[in-house]
C-alpha positions as CSV (number, residue, x, y, z in Angstrom):
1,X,0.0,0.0,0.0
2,X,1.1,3.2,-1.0
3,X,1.5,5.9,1.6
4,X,-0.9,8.8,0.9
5,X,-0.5,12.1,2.5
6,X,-3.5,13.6,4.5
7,X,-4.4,17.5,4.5
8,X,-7.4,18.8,6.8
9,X,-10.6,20.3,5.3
10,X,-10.3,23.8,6.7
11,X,-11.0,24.5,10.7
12,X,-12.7,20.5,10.3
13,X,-11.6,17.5,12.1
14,X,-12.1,15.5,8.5
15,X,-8.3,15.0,7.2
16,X,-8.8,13.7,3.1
17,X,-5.5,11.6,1.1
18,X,-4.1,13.3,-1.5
19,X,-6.0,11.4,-3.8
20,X,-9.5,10.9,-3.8
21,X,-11.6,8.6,-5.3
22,X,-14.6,10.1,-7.8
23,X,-17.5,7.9,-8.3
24,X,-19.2,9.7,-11.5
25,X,-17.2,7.2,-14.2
26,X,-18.2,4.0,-12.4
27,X,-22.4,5.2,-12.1
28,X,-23.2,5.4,-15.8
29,X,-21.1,8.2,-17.7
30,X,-20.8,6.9,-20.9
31,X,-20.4,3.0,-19.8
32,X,-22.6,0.8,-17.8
33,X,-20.7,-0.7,-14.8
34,X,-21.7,-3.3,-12.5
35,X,-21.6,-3.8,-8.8
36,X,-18.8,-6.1,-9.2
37,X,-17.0,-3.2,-11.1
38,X,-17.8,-0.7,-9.8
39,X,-17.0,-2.6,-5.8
40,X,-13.1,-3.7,-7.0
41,X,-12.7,-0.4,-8.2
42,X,-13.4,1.2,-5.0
43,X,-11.2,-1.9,-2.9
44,X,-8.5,-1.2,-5.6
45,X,-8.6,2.4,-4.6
46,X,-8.4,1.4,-0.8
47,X,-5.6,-0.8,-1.3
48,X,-3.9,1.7,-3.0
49,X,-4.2,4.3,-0.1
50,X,-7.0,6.4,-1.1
51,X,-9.0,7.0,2.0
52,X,-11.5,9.2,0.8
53,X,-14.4,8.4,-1.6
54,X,-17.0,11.2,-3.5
55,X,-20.5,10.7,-4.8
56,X,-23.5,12.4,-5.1
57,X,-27.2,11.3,-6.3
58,X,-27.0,13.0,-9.3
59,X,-24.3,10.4,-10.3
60,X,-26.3,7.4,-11.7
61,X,-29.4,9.2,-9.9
62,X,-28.9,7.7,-6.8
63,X,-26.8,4.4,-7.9
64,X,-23.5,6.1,-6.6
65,X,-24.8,6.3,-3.7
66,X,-25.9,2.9,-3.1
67,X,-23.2,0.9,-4.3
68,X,-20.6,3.2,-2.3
69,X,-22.3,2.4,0.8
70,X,-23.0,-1.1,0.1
71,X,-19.0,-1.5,-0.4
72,X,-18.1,0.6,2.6
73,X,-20.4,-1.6,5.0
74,X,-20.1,-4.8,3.5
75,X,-16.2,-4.5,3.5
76,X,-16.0,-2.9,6.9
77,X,-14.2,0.3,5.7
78,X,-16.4,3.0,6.7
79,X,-14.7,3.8,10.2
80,X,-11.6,4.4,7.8
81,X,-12.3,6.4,5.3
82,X,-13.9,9.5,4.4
83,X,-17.3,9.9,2.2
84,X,-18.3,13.3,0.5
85,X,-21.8,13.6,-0.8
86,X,-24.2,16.5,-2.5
87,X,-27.3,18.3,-1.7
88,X,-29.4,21.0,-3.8
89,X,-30.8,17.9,-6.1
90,X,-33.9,15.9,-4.9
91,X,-34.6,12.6,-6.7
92,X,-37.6,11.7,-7.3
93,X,-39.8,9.1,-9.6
94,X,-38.7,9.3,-13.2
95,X,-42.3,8.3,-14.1
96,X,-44.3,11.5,-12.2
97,X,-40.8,13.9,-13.0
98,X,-40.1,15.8,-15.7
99,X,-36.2,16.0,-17.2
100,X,-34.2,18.7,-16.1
101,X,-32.4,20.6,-19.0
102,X,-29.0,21.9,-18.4
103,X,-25.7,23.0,-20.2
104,X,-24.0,19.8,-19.0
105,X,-26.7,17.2,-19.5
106,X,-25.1,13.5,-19.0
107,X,-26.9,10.4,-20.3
108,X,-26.5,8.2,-17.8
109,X,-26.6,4.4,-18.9
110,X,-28.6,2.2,-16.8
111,X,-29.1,4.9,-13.8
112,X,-31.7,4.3,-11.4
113,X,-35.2,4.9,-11.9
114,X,-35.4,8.8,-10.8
115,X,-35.0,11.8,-12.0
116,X,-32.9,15.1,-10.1
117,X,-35.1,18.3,-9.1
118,X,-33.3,21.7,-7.8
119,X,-34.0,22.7,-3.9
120,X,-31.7,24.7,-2.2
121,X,-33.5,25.7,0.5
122,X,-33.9,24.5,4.2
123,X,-36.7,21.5,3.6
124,X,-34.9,20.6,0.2
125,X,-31.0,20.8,2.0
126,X,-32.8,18.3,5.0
127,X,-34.4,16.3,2.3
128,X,-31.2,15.4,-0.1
129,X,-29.5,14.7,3.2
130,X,-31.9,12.3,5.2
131,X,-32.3,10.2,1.4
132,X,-29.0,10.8,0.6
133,X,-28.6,8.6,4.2
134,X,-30.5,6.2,3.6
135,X,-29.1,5.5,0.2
136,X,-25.6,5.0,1.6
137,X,-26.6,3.1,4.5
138,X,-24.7,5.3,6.7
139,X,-25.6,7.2,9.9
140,X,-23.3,10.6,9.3
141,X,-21.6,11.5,6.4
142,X,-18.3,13.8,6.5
143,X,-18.4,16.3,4.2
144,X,-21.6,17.5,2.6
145,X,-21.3,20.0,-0.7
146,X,-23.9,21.8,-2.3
147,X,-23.6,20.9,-5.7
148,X,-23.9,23.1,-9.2
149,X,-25.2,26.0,-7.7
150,X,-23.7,29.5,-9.6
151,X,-24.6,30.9,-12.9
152,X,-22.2,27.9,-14.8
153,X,-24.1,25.6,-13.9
154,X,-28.0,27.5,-13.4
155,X,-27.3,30.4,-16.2
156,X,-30.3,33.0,-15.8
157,X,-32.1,31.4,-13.1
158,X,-29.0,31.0,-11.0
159,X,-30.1,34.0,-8.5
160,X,-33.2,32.3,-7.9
161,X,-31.2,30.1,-6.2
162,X,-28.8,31.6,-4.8
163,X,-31.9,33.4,-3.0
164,X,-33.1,29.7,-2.1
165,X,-29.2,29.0,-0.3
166,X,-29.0,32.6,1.2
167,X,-32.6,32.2,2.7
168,X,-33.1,29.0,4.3
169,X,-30.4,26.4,2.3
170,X,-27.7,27.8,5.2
171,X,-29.4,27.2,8.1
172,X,-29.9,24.0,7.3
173,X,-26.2,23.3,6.6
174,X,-25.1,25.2,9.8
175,X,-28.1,22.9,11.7
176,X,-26.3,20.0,10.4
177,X,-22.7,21.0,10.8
178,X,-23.4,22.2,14.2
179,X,-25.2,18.8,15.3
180,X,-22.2,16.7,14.2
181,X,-24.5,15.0,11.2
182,X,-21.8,15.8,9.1
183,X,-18.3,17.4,9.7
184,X,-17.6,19.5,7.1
185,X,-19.5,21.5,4.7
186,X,-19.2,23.6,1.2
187,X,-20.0,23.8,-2.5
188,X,-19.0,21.3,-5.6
189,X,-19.4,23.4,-8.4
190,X,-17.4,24.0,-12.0
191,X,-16.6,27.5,-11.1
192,X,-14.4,29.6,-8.7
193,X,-16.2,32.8,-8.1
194,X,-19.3,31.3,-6.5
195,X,-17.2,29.2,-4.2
196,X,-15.0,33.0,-3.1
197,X,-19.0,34.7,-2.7
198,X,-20.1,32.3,-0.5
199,X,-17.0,31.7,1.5
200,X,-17.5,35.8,2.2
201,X,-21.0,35.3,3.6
202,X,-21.2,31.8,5.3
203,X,-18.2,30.2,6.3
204,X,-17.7,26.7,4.8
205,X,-15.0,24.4,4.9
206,X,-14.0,23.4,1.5
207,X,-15.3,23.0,-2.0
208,X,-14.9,20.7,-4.7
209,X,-14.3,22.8,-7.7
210,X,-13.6,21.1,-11.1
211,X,-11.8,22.0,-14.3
212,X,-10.9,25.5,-12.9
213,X,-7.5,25.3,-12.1
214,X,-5.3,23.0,-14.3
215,X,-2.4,23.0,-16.2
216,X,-4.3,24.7,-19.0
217,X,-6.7,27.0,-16.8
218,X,-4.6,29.4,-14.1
219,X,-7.4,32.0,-13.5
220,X,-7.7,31.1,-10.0
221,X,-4.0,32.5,-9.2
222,X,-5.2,35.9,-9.8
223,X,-6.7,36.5,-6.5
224,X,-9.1,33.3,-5.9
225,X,-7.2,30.5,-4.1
226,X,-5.2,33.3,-2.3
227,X,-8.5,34.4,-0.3
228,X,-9.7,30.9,0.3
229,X,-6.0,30.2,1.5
230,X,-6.8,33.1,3.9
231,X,-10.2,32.3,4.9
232,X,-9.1,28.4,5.6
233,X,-11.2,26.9,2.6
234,X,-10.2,24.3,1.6
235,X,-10.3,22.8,-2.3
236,X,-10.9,19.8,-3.3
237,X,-9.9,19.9,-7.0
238,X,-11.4,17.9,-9.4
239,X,-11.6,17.6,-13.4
240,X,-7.6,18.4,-13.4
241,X,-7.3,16.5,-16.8
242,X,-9.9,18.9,-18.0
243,X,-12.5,15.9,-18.5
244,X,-9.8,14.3,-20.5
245,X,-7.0,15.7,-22.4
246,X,-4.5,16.1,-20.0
247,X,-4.8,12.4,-19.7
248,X,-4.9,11.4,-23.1
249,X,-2.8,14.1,-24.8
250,X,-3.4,15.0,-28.1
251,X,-3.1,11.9,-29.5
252,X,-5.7,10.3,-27.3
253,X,-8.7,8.4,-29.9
254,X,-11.8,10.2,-27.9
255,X,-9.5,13.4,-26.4
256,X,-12.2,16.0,-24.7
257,X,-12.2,19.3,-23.0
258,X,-14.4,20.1,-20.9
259,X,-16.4,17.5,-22.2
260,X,-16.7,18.8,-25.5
261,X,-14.5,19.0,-28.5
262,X,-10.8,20.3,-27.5
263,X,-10.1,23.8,-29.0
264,X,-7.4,24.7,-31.3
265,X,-5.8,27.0,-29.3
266,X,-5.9,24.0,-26.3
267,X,-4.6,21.2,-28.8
268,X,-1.4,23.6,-29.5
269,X,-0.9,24.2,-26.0
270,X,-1.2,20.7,-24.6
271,X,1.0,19.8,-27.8
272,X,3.9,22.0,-26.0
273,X,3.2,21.2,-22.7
274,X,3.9,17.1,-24.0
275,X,7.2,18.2,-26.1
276,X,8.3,19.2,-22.7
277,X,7.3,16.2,-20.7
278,X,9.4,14.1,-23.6
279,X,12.1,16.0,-23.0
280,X,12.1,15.7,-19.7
281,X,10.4,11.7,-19.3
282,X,7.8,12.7,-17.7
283,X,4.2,11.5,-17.9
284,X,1.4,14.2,-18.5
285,X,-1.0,12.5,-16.1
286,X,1.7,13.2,-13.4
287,X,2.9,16.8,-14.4
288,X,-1.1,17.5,-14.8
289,X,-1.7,15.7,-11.0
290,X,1.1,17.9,-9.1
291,X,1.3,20.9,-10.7
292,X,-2.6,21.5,-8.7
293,X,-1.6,19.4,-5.6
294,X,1.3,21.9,-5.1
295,X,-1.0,24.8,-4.3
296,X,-1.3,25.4,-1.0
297,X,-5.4,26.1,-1.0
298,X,-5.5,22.5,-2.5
299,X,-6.3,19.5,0.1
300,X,-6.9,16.8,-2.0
301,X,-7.6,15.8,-6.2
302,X,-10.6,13.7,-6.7
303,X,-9.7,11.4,-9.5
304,X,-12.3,9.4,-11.5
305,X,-11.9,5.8,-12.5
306,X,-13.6,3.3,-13.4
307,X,-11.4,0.3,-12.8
308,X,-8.5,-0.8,-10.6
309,X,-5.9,-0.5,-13.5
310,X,-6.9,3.8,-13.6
311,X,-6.8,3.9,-9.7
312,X,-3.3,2.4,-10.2
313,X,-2.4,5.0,-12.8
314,X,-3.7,7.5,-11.1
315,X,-1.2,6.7,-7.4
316,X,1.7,6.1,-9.6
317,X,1.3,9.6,-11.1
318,X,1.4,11.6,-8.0
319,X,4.6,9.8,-6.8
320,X,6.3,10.2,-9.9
321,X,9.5,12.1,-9.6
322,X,9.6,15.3,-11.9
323,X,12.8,16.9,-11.7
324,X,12.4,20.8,-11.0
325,X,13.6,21.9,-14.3
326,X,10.5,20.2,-16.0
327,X,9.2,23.2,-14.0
328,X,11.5,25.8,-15.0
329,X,11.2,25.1,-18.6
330,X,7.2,25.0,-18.9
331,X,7.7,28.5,-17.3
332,X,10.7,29.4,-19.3
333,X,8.0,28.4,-22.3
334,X,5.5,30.5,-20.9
335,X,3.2,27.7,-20.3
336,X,2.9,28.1,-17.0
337,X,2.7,31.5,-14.8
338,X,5.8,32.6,-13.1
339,X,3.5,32.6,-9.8
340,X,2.7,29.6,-9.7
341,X,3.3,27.3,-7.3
342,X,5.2,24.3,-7.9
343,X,5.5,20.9,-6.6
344,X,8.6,20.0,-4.1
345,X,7.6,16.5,-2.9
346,X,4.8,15.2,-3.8
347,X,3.2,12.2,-1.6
């Protein structure tokens, strides 16, 4: 077993391993997966040192859920590890509930027969928590992020529910925060600047944000990460391969970003950024992993997998030696910021 180093959520108790273990590619996203699947990937992950799993019910709607609980308990890990789930979506009944139509729509194959609904507010908050319980088969659950709220995610209507958060949705995380339900609490979202507003007017923990800060996107080293850094939030970072081609490279068959198709401008810059890691024998999966593990806001990346051979890839990568000239010249080549900061030792 690999030694994994452990960072704390912000002022919580909860302490998450360098890598964690996302649960989206093994609930439906563009492949079905079985129990048995999806079950070794998540012993697989364990084995390798990864002590801290993320779902949510929108993953699979609901199956994420279930079969990470069903592992944890029937495996007796769940005194040993750390589980992060989502509020803000009620499921109910795909047969009485109309589709929800969003920018990111996922098909997911074989999910479970319900559909997501928005409520941020107090009775929804309570709601997604209590099923989100009973899905996992678990009595508290650590960390507890309110997913996809902001205007990437909601457009237009995203004030109507920031109005929903700011008038009731809080009090119900502070309620369950404060009653030791769950330990830690924030936002998983695809964007930076709603995570920095509410860190201003609530004080959360941490906050999964994915696909902001990469080696191809460095907006948040303008100002962002420096005030969560000050106000103790935490970031869990996830989508650092920017939903693929910083795993792939260019030359990968189904290369995305973003989950769409890679722009030109992106293609010539991950083309440079892998004439470099030739040069230097280094994998882009690795430079990719610690180049956002090095910044101090960051706690922990959430990697997706969807078997044991990925999880594998995924701890070799972050233990990878890159020399510090790799570094140098990806600055030198202006592909990265000069203040950036940059891994030392990675574990």
């Amino acid at each position: 077993m690999t030694e994994l180093e452990t960072r704390p959520l912000g002022k919580s108790k909860v302490r998450a391993t360098s890598l964690g273990l996302g649960t989206v590619p093994l609930s439906g996203f563009n492949a079905d997966v079985s129990y048995g699947e999806f079950e070794a990937t998540i012993l697989a992950g364990y084995a390798a040192g990864i002590r801290y799993f993320d779902c949510a019910p929108m993953y699979g709607f609901g199956k994420s859920e279930h079969y990470l609980g069903h592992a944890l308990r029937a495996n007796k890990l769940r005194e040993n590890v750390v589980v992060s789930t989502k509020v803000g979506r009620v499921l109910k009944p795909a047969s009485r509930t109309k589709k929800l139509e969003t920018v990111y729509g996922i098909e997911w194959i074989d999910p479970l027969p319900f559909l997501d609904t928005y409520d941020y507010t107090y009775d929804g908050v309570m709601r997604a928590f209590e099923d989100s319980q009973q899905r996992l088969g678990l009595d508290y659950i650590d960390v507890l992020l309110v997913h996809d709220v902001g205007r990437a995610w909601h457009g237009d209507q995203s004030e109507f529910y920031w109005n929903q958060l700011r008038a009731s949705g809080y009090k119900a995380l502070d309620e369950l925060r404060s009653s030791g339900a769950v330990s830690a609490i924030g936002l998983g979202v695809n964007e930076t600047d709603s995570v920095v507003g509410v860190a201003r007017e609530f004080p959360i923990d941490c906050s999964l944000i994915a696909g902001r800060y990469t080696l191809l996107n460095h907006a948040p080293l303008e100002a962002a990460f420096d005030e969560l850094l000050q106000r103790n939030v935490s970031v869990i970072a996830g989508g650092i391969f920017n939903s693929g081609i910083l795993a792939t490279g260019v030359g990968g068959p189904a290369a995305t970003y973003d989950y769409g198709k890679v722009p030109a401008a992106v293609v010539e810059k991950v083309k440079a950024i892998e004439s470099i890691c030739s040069r230097f024998a280094v994998s882009l999966s690795a430079a990719a992993m610690q180049f956002v593990y090095a910044h101090p806001a960051v706690a922990t990346l959430v990697m997706g997998a969807k078997s044991a051979l990925e999880v594998e890839q995924n701890v070799k990568a972050i233990n990878e030696t890159i020399p510090p000239a790799f570094w140098d010249a990806l600055i030198e080549a202006s592909l990265l910021p000069s203040n950036a900061p940059l891994p030392t030792a990675i574990r």
